[in-house]
PyMOL Python script that loads the backbone (N, CA, C, O; Angstrom):
from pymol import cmd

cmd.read_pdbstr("""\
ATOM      1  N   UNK A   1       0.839  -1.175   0.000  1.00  0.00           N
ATOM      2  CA  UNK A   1       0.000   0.000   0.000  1.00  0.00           C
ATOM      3  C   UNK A   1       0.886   1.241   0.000  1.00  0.00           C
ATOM      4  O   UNK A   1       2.097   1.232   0.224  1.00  0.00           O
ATOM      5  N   UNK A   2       0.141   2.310  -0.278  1.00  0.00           N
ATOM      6  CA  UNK A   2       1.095   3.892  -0.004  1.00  0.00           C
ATOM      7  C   UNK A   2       1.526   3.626  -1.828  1.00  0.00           C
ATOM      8  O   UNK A   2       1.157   2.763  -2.625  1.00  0.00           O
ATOM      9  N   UNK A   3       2.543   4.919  -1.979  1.00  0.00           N
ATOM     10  CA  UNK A   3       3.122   5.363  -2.897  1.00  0.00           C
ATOM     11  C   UNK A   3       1.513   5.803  -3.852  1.00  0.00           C
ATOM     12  O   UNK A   3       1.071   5.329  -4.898  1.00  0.00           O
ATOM     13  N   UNK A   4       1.007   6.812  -3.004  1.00  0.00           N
ATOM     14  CA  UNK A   4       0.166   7.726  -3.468  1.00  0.00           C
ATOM     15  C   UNK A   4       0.560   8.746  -4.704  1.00  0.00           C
ATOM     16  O   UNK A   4       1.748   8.848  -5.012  1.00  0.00           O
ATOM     17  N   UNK A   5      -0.319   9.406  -5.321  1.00  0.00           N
ATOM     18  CA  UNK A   5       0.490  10.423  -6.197  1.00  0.00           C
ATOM     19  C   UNK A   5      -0.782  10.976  -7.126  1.00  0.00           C
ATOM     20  O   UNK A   5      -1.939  10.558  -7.181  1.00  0.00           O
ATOM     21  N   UNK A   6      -0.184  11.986  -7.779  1.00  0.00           N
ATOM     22  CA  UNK A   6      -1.328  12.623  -8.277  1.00  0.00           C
ATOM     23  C   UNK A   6      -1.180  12.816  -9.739  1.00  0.00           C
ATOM     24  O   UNK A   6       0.026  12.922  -9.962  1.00  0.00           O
ATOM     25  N   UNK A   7      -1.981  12.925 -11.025  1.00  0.00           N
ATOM     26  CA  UNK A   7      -1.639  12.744 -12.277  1.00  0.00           C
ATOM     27  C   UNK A   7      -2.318  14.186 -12.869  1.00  0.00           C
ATOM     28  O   UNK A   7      -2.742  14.999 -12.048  1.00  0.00           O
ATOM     29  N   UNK A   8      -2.400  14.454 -14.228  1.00  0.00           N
ATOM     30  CA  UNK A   8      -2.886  15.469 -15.063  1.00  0.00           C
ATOM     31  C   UNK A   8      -3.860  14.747 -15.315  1.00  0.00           C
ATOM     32  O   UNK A   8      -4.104  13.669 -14.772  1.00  0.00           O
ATOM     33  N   UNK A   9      -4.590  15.362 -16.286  1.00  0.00           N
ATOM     34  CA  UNK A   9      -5.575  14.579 -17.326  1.00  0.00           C
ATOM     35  C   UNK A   9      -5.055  14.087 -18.392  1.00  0.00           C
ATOM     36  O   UNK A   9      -5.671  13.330 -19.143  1.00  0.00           O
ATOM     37  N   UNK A  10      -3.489  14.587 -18.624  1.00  0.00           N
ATOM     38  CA  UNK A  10      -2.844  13.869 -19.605  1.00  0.00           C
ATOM     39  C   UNK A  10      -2.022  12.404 -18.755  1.00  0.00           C
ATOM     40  O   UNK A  10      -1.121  11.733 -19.258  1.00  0.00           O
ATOM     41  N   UNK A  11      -2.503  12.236 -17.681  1.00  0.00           N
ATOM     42  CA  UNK A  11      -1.709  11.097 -17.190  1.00  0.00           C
ATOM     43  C   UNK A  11      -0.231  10.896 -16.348  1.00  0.00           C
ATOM     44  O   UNK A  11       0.158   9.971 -15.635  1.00  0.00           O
ATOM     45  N   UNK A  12       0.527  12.409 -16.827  1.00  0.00           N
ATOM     46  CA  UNK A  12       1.731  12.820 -15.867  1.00  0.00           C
ATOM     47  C   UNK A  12       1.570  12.868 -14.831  1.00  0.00           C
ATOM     48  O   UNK A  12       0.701  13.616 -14.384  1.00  0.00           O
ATOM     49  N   UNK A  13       2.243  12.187 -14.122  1.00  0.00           N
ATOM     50  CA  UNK A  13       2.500  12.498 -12.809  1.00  0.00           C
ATOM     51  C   UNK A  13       3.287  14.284 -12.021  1.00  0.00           C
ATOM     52  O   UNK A  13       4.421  14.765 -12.041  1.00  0.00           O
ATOM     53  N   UNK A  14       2.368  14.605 -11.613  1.00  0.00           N
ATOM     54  CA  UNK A  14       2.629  16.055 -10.688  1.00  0.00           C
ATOM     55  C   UNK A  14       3.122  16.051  -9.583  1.00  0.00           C
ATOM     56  O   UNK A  14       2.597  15.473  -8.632  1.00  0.00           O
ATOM     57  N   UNK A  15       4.366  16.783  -9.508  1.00  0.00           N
ATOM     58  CA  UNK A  15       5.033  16.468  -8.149  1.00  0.00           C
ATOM     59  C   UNK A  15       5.878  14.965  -7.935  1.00  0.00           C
ATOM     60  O   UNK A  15       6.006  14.005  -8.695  1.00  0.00           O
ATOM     61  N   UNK A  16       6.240  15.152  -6.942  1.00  0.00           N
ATOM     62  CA  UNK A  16       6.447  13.421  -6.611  1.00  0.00           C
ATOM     63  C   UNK A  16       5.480  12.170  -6.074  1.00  0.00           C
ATOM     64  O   UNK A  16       4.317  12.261  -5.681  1.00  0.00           O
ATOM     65  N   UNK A  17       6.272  11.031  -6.170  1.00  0.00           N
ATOM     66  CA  UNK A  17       5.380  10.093  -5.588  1.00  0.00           C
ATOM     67  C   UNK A  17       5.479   9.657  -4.018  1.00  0.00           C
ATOM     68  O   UNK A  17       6.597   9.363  -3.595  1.00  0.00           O
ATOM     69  N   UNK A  18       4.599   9.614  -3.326  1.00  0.00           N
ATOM     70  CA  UNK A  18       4.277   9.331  -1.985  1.00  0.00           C
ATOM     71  C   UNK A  18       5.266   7.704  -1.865  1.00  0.00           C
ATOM     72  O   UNK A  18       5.291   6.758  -2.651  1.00  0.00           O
ATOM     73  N   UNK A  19       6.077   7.935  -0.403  1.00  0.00           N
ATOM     74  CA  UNK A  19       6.746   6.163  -0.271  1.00  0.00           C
ATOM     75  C   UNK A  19       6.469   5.394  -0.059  1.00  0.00           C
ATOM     76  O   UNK A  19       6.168   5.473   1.132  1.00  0.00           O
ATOM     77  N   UNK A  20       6.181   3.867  -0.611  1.00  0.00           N
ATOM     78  CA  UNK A  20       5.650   3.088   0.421  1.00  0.00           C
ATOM     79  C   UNK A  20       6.386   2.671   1.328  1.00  0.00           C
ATOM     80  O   UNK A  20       6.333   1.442   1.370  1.00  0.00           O
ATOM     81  N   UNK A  21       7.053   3.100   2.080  1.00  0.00           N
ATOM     82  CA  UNK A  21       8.582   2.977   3.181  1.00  0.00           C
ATOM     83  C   UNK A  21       7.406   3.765   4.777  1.00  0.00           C
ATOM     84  O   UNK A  21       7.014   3.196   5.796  1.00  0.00           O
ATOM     85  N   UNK A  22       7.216   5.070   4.347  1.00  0.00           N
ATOM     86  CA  UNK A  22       6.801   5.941   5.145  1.00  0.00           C
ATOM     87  C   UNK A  22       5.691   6.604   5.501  1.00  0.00           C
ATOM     88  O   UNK A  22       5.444   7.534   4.733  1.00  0.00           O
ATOM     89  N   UNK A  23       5.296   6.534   5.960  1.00  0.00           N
ATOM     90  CA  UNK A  23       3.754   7.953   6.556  1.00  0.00           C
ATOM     91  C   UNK A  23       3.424   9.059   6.054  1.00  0.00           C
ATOM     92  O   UNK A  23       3.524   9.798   7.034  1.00  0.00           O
ATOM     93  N   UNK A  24       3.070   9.748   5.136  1.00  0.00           N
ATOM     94  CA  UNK A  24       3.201  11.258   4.428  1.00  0.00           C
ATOM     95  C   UNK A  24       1.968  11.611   3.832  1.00  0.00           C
ATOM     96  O   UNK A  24       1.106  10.846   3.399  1.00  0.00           O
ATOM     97  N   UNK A  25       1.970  12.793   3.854  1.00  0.00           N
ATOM     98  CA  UNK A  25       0.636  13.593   3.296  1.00  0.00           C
ATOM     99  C   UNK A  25       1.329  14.385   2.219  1.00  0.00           C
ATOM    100  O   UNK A  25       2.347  15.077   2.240  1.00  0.00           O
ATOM    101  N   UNK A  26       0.279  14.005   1.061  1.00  0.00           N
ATOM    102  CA  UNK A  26       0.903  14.674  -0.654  1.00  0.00           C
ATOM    103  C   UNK A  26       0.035  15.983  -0.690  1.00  0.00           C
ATOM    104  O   UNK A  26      -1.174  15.815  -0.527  1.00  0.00           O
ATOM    105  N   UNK A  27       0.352  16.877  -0.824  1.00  0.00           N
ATOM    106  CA  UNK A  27      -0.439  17.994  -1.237  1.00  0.00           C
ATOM    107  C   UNK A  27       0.194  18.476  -2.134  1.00  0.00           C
ATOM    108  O   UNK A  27       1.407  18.650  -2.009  1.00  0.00           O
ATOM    109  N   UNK A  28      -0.598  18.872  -3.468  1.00  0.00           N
ATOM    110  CA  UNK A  28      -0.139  19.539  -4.135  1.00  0.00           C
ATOM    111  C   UNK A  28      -1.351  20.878  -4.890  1.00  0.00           C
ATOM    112  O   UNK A  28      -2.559  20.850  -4.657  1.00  0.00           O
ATOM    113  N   UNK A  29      -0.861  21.653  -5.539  1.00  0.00           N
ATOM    114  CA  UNK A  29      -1.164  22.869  -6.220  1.00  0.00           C
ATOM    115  C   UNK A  29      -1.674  21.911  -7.876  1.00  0.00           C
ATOM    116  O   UNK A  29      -0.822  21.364  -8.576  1.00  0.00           O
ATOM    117  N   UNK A  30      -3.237  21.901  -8.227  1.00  0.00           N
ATOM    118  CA  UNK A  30      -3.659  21.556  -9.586  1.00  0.00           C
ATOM    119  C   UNK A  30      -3.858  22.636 -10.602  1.00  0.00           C
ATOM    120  O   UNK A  30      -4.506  23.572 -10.134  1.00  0.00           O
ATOM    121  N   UNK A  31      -3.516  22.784 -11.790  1.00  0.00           N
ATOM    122  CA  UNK A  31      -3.934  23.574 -12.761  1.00  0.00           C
ATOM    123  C   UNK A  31      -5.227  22.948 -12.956  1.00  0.00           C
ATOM    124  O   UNK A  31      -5.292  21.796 -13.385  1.00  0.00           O
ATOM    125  N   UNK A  32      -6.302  23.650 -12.661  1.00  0.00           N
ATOM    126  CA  UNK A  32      -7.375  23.942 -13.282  1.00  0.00           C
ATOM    127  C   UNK A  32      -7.796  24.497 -14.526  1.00  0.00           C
ATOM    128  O   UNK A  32      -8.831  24.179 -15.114  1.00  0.00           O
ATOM    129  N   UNK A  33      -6.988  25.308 -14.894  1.00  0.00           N
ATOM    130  CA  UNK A  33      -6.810  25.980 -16.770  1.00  0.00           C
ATOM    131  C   UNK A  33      -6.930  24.258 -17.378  1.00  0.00           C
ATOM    132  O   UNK A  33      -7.795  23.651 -18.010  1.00  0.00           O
ATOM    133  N   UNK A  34      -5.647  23.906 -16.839  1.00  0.00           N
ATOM    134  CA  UNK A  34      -5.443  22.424 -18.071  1.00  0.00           C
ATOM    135  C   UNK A  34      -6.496  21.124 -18.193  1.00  0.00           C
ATOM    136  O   UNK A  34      -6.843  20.354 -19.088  1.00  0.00           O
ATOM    137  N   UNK A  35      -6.857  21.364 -16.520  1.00  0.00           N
ATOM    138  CA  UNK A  35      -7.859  20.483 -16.439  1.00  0.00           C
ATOM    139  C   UNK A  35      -9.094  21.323 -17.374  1.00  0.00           C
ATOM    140  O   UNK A  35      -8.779  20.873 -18.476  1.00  0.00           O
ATOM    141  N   UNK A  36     -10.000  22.022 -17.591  1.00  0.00           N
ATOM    142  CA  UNK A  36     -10.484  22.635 -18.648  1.00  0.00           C
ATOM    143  C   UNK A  36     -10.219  22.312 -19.967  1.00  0.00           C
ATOM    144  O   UNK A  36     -11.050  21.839 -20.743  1.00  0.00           O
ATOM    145  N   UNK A  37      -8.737  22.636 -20.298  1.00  0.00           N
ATOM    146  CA  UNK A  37      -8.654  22.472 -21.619  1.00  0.00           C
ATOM    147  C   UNK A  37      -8.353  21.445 -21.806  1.00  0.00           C
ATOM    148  O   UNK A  37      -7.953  21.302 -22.961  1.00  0.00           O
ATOM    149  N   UNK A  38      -8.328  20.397 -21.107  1.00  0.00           N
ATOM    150  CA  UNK A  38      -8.410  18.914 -21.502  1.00  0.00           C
ATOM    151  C   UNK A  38     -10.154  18.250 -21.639  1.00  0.00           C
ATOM    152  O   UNK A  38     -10.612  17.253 -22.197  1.00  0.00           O
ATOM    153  N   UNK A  39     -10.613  19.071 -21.045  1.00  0.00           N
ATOM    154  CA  UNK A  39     -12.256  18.707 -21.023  1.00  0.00           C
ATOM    155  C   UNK A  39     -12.713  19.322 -22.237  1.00  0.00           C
ATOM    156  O   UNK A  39     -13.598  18.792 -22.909  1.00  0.00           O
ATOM    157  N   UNK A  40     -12.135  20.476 -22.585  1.00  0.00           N
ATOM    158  CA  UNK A  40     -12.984  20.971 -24.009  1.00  0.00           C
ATOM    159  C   UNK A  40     -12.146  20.407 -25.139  1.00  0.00           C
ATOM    160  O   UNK A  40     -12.824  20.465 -26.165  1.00  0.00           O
ATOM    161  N   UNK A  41     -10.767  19.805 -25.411  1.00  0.00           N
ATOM    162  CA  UNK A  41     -10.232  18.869 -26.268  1.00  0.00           C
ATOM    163  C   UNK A  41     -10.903  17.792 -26.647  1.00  0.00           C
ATOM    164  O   UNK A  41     -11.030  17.431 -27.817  1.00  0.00           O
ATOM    165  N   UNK A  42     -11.566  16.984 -25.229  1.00  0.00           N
ATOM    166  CA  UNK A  42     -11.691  15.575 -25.449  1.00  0.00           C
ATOM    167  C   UNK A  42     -13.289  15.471 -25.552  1.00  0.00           C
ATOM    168  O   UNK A  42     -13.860  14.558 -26.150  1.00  0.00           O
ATOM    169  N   UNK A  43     -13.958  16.559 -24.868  1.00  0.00           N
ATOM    170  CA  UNK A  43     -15.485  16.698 -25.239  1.00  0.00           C
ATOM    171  C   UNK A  43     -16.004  15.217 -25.097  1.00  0.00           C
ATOM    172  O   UNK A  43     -16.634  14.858 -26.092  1.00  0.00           O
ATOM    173  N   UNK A  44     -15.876  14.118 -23.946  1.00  0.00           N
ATOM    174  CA  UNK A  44     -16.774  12.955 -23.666  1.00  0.00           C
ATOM    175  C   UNK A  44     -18.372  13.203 -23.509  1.00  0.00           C
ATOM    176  O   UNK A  44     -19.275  12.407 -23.769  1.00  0.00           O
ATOM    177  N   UNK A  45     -18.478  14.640 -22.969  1.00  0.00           N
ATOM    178  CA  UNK A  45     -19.845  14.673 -22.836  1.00  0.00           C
ATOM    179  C   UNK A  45     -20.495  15.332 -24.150  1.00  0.00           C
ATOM    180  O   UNK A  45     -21.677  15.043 -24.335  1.00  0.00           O
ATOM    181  N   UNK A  46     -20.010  15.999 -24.887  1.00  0.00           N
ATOM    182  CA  UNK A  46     -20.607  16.259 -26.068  1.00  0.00           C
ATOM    183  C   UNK A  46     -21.457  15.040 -27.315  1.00  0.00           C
ATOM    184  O   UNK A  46     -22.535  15.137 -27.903  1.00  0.00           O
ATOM    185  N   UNK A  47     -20.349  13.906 -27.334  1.00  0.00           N
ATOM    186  CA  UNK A  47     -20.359  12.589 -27.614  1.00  0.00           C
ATOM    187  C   UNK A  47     -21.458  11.912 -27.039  1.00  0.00           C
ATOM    188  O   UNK A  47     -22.224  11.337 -27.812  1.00  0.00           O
ATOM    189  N   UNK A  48     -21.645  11.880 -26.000  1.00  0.00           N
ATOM    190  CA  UNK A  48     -22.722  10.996 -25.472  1.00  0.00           C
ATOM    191  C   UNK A  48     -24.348  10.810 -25.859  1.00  0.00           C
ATOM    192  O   UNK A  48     -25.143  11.746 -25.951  1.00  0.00           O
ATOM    193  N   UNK A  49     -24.633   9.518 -26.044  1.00  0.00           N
ATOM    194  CA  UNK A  49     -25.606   9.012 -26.543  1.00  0.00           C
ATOM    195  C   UNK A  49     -26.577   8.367 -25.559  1.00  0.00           C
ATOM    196  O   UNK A  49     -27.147   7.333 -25.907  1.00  0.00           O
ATOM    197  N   UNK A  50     -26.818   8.914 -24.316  1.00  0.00           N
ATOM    198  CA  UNK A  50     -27.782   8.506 -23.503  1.00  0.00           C
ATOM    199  C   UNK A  50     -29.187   7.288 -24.271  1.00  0.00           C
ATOM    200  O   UNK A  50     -29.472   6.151 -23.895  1.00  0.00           O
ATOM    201  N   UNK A  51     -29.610   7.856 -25.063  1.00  0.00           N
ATOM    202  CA  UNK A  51     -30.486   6.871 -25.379  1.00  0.00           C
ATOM    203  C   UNK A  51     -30.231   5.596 -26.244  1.00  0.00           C
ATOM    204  O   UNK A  51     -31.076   4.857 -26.751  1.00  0.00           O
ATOM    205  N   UNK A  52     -29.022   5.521 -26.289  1.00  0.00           N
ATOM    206  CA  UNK A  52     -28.268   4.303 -26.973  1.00  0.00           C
ATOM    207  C   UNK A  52     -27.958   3.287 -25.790  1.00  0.00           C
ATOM    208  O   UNK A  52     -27.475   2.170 -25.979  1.00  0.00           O
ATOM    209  N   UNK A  53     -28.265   3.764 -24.653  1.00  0.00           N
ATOM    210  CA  UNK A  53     -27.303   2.876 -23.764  1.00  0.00           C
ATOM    211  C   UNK A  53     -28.181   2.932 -22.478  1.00  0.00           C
ATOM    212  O   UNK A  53     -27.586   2.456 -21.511  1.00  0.00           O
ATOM    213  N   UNK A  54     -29.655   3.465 -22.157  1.00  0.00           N
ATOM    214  CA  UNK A  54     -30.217   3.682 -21.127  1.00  0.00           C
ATOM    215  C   UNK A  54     -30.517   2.728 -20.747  1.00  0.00           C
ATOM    216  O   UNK A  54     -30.062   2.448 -19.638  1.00  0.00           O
ATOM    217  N   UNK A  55     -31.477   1.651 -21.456  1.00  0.00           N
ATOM    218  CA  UNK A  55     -32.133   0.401 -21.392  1.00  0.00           C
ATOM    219  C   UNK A  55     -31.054  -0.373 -20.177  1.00  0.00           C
ATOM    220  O   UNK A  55     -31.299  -0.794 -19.047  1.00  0.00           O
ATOM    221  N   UNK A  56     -29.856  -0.337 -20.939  1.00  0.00           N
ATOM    222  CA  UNK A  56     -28.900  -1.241 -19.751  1.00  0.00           C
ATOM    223  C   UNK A  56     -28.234  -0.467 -18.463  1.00  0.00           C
ATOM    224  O   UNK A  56     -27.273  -0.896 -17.824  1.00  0.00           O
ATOM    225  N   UNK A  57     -28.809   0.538 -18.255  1.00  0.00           N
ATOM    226  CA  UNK A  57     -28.754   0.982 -17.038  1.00  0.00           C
ATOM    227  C   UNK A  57     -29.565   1.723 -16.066  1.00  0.00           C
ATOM    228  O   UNK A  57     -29.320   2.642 -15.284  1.00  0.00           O
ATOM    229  N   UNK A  58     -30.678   0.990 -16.379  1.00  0.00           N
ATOM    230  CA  UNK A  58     -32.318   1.486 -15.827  1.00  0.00           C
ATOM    231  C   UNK A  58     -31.966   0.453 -14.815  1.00  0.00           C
ATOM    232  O   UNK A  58     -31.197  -0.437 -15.177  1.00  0.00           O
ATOM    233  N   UNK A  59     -32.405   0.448 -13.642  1.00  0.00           N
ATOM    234  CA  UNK A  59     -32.199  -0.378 -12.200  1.00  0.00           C
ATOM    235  C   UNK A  59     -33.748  -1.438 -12.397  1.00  0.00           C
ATOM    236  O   UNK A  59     -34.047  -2.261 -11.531  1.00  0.00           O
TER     237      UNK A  59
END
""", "prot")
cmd.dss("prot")
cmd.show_as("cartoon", "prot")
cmd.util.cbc("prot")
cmd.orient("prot")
């Protein structure tokens, strides 16, 4: 367990990685700009087809 860590939306790792040796709290500072412009790049929700796929996820 441990060796926590935090990524982009491109998948990089930010900062360093937490040890699994030791006890530690990761805090770090997120760009929010990038997180944005990774959401209006990749547009998943624009794409979406709710009524293609409801049937199999009605309870």
């Amino acid at each position: 367990y441990g060796t926590s860590y935090f990524v982009d939306p491109r998948g990089q790792f930010v900062g360093e990685v937490a040890s699994d040796k030791e006890e530690e709290l990761l805090v770090r500072d997120l760009d929010f700009g990038l997180i944005e412009e990774v959401r209006q790049q990749w547009a998943f929700y624009r794409d979406r087809r709710p009524d293609a796929y409801d049937g199999l996820v009605e309870p």
